[in-house]
Each structure stands twice: as structure tokens, then as C-alpha cells.
C-alpha positions as CSV (number, residue, x, y, z in Angstrom):
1,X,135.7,257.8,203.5
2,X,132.0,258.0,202.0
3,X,131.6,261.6,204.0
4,X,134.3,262.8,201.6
5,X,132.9,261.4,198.1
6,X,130.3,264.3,198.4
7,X,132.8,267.1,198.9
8,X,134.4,265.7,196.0
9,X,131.6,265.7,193.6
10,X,130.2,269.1,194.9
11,X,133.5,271.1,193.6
12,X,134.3,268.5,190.3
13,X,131.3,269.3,188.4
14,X,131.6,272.9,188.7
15,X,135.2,272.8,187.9
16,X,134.3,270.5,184.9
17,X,131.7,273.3,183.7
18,X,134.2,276.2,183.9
19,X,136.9,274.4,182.0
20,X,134.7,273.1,179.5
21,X,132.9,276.6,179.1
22,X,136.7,278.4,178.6
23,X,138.0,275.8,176.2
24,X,135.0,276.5,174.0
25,X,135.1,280.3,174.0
26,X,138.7,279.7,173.2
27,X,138.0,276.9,170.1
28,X,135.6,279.4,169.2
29,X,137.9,282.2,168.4
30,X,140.7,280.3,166.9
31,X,138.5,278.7,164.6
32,X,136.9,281.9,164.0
33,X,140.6,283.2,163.7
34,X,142.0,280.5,161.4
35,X,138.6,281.1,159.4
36,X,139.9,284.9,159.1
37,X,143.2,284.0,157.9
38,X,141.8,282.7,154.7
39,X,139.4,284.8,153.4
40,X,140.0,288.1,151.7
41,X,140.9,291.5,153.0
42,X,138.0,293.8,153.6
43,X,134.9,293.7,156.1
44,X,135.7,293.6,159.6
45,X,133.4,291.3,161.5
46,X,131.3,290.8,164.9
47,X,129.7,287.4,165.2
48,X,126.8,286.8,167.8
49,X,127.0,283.2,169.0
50,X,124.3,281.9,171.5
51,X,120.9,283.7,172.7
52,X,117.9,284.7,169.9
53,X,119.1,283.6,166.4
54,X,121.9,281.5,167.0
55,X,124.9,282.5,165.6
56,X,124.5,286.1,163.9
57,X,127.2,288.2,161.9
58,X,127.2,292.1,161.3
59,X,129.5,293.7,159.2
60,X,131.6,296.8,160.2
61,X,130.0,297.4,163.0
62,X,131.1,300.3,165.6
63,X,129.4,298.6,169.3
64,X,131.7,297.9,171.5
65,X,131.4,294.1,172.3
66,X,130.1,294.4,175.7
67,X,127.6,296.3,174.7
68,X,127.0,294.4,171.9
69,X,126.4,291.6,173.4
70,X,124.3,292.7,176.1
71,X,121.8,294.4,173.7
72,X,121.2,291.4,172.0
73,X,121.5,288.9,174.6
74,X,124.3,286.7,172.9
75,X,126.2,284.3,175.2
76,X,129.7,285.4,173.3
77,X,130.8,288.0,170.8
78,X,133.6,288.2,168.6
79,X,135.3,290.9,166.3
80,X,137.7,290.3,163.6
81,X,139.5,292.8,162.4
82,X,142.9,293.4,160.5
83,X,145.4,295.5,161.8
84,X,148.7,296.3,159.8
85,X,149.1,292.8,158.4
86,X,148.1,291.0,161.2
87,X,144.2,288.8,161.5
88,X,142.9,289.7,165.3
89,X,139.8,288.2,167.0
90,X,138.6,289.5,170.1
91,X,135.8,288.1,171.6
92,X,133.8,288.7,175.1
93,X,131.4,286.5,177.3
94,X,129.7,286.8,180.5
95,X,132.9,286.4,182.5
96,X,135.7,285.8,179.9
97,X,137.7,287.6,177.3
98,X,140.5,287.1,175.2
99,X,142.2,288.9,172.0
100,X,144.0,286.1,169.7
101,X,146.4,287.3,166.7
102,X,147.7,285.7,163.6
103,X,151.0,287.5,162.1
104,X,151.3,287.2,158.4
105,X,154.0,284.6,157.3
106,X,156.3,287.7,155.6
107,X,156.8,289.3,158.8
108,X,157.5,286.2,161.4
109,X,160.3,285.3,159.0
110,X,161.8,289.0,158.6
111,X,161.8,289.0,162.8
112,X,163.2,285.2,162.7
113,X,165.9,286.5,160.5
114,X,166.3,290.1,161.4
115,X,165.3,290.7,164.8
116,X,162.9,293.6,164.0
117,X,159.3,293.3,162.5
């Protein structure tokens, strides 16, 4: 039995790690995304999170996010940016990435109702 315990703990922590690590790239972008939602229309977003300076953000900018991200060493990017109606986030670390979407009120309720958006 005790020549099992450290098989156990050798795969938990990393496990642990990994889950932790995706739940807050995830947490990231929805608060990022839900931040989004309520500001005005206008400047599209990157925001730097991790490495030299913390958290930075850079308006309109044309990198892509890999590249982005690997110039200035950031742990994670993000990009917000609005796309006919819709608030999109998509953000990038080492080994993750994900693209989360809001769809304005207006048009959920037209598909609900009509079918068609």
C-alpha cells in the first residue's frame, strides 16, 4: 500500500497545476470579456498579463498574439475586439488558447424567436 502513495502524489500535483493553470486563463478572458461587454464601442484591445510590467494594455494593435506575446515575454495575451455586434476575446498562452464570444441581447432573442440571426 505505501509503494503506491508515491505514484499517487507524483501525477496529483501536476494534474492539480494544469487544471488550476487552464481555469485561470479561462477566468481571465471571461472576466476580461464581461469587462468588454460594458464599456463603449471603439478601441480594440491586447492586454499583456504576466512577465515585465505585469499586466499591460495596447490599443489597436496589429501583432498577432503569439508574436505578441513572445516579444514581450507575457505569460498570456488577450485581444478584444468587436465583430458585427458581437464582444470576442481571444487570448494565447504557452500551451493554451481559446476565443470566447458574447452575442448582443437583440440578436439571441431574434434567433430564439425566428430561427435566423
Amino acid at each position: 500500500m505505501l509503494s503506491r502513495m508515491p505514484q499517487l502524489y507524483a501525477q496529483t500535483p501536476a494534474e492539480t497545476v494544469e487544471k488550476l493553470s487552464v481555469n485561470a486563463f479561462l477566468q481571465n478572458a471571461e472576466s476580461i470579456l464581461q469587462t468588454a461587454q460594458s464599456s463603449v464601442e471603439g478601441t480594440n484591445w491586447t492586454i499583456l498579463t504576466g512577465g515585465p510590467g505585469g499586466i499591460r494594455m495596447i490599443a489597436d494593435s496589429d501583432w498577432p498574439l503569439d508574436s505578441l506575446q513572445a516579444h514581450t515575454g507575457a505569460a498570456a495575451a488577450y485581444r478584444v475586439h468587436r465583430r458585427g455586434g458581437e464582444v470576442v476575446v481571444e487570448g494565447r498562452s504557452a500551451h493554451q488558447s481559446l476565443a470566447v464570444r458574447a452575442t448582443p441581447p437583440a440578436q439571441v432573442a431574434r434567433f430564439l424567436l425566428c430561427g435566423k440571426v
